[in-house]
N, C-alpha and C positions, 0 to 999 in steps of 0.2 A: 667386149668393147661396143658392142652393138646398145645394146640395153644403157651405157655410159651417154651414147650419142642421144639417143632417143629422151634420156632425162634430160640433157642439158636442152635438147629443142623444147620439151615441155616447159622447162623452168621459163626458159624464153616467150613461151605466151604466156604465162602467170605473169611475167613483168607486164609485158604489152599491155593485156587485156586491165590490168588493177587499175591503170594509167588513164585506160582511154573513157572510162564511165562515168557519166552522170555531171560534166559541167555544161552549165547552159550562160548564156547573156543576154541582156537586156537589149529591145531593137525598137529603136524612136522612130516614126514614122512621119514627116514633117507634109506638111498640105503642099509644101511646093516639090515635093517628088524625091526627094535628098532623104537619105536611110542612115541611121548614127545607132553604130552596135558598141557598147560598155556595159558598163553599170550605172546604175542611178544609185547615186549617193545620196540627196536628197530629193524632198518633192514637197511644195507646199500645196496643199490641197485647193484644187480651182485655179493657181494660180502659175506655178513655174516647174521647173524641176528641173538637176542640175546632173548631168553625165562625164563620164571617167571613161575616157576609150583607151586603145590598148596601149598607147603609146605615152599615157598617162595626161593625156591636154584633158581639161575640164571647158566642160560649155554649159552654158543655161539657155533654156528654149521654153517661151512662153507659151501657157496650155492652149491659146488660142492662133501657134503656130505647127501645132501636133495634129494629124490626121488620126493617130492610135500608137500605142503600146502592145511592145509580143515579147515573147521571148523565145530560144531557138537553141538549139546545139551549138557550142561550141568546139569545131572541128579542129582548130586550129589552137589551142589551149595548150600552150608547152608545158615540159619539166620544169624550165626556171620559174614560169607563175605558179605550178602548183605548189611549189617546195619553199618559195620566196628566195628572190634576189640576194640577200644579203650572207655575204663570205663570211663564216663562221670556223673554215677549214684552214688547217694551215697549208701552207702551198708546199712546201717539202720537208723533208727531216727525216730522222728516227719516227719510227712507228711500232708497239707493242699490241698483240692481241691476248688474251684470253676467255676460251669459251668452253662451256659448259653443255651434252647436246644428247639425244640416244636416237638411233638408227632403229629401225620396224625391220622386222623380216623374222628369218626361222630360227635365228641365233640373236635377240634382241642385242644391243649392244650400246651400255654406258662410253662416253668419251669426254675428257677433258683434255686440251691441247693451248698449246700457247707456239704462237709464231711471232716473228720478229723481221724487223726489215725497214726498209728505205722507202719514203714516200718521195712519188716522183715530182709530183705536182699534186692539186686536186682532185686529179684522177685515176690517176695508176701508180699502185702499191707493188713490189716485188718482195719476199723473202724465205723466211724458212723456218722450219718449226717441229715439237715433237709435242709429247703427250704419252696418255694411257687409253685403250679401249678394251673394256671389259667384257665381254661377252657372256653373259647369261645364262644361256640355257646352256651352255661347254663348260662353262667358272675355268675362262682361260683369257688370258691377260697378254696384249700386244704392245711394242711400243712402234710407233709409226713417225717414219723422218721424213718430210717431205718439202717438197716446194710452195708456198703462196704467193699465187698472184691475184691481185684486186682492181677491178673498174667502177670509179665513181662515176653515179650519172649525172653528178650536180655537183654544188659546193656550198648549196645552201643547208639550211637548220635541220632540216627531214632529206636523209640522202638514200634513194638505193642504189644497191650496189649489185655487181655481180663478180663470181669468185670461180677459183678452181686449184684444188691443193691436191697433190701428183707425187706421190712416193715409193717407198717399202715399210714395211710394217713386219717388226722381228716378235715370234710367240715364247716370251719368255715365262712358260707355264708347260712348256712340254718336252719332252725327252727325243719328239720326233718329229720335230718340226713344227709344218706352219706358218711360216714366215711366206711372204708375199706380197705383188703387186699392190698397191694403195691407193683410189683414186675419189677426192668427193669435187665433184662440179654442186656451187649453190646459187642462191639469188636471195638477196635479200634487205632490207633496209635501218637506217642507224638514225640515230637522235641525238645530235651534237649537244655536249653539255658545257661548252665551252672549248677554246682552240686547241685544247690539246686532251680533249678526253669525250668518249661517246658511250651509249648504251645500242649495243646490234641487237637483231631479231634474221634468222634465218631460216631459210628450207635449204636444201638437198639432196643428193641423191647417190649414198654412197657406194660404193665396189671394193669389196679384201679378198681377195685371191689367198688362197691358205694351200701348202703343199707340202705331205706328210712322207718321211721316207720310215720304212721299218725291214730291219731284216732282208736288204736287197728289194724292197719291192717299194714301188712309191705311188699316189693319189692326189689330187688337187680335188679343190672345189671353191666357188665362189659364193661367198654371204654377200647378198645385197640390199639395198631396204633404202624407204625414205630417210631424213634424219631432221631434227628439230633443234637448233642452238641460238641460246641465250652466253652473251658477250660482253663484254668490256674493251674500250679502245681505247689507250694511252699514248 
């Protein structure tokens, strides 16, 4: 459970930090003391130039009314302007997944799953789901039932997201079990291709507890590892 937590805090700076780099904005510097941070949409040369602040007003400020031109971090730079304003998401319904993914660790592990469920709004998905994970280096095959729940952070065109699917996972490949606890916390971002259908991209970070009984004696162990899934969202 410990190593669970610890992923999910790491995924949580991966979102942060991907978010907070590298936009900057334009800063007009006018002779009478007055400071205008946007964009400059236009400029004619010697002559004017024409600025877009955040709140979308447009100005034009003559070059013989400008002290200088900078530009500067933009601290303040939300999600909505990164991703674009425009709702492309439907606000509720039916919701279908299927994804495609393999987990890293000692026991590599293929997975295809599909879940299903109830969008709540724009932002929070609920439902439930199965699949296969194959595992590798065992050549021992799981089917795992679990829970999905989903957090958009947007509603616009480019959405990320963050997730967390919470089950059991039966090892129907062995005589002696196996079967066990199921948990993947992920983070990761989608590309609306219209209202009712997307292409995802994921990280996570998963945990299968596997627990073998033989001849009165029994053993657990847990395969963990990061995991990488490619999606579809209907």
């Amino acid at each position: 459970m410990r190593k669970i937590l610890y992923a999910i805090a790491f995924l949580f700076l991966v979102v942060s930090y991907s978010y907070s780099q590298g936009r900057t904005q334009d800063v007009v510097y006018l002779k009478n003391g007055s400071v205008i941070r946007g964009l400059i949409i236009e400029q004619v040369p010697n002559k004017s130039i024409k600025v877009q602040t955040r709140d979308e007003s447009i100005f034009v400020y003559q070059m013989d009314e400008i002290e200088k031109l900078g530009k500067e971090e933009d601290t303040s730079y939300s999600f909505k302007k990164i991703l674009g304003p425009k709702r492309t998401y439907d606000i509720k319904g039916y919701r279908g997944f299927l994804d495609l993914g393999y987990t890293t660790g000692d026991d590599g592990c293929i997975q295809f799953t599909t879940s299903h469920g109830y969008q709540l709004n724009p932002y929070f998905f609920f439902g439930a789901g199965t699949g296969v994970s194959y595992f590798t280096d065992s050549e021992s095959a799981l089917i795992p039932v679990f829970a999905d729940l989903r957090g958009n952070f947007t509603n616009g065109q480019i959405v990320p997201f963050i997730g967390l699917r919470i089950g059991y996972a039966i090892d129907v490949t062995s005589d002696y079990g196996g079967n066990g606890f199921y948990c993947n916390p992920f983070v990761g971002v989608k590309y609306m291709l219209g209202k009712q259908s997307a292409v995802n991209f994921s990280l996570g970070y998963g945990s299968q507890a596997r627990r073998y009984s033989f001849r009165g004696h029994s053993s657990s162990k847990s395969i963990d590892g990061f995991n990488f899934k490619i999606g579809i969202e209907f």
